[in-house]
N, C-alpha and C positions, 0 to 999 in steps of 0.2 A: 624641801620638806613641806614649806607654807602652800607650796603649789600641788602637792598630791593631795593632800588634807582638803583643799580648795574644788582640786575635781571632786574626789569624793563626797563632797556635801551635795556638787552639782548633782553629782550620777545618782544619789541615792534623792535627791528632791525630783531628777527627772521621772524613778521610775514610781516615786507615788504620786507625780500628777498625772500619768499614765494610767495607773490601777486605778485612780480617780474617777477618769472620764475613761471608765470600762477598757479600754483598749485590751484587758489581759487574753478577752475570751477571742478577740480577732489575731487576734498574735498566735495564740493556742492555734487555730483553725487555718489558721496558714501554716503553719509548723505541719501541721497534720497534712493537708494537702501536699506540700514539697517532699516529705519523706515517704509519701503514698507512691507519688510520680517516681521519684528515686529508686525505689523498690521496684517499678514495673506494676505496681496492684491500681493505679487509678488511670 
């Protein structure tokens, strides 16, 4: 239980030093791109 508790503090400190130093909007835009390719439209 100390150990899930433990990731979770990680995973959720990893994803706001991430929204920190911007990375949301390159994440988005790759997202966008792979599901364009997927689809056949890019």
């Amino acid at each position: 239980m100390k150990l899930r508790i433990f990731l979770l503090i990680i995973a959720a400190l990893s994803v706001t030093f991430g929204a920190w130093r911007g990375e949301g909007d390159a994440m988005y835009n790759k997202a966008v791109r792979v599901c364009m390719e997927c689809i056949g439209l890019g």
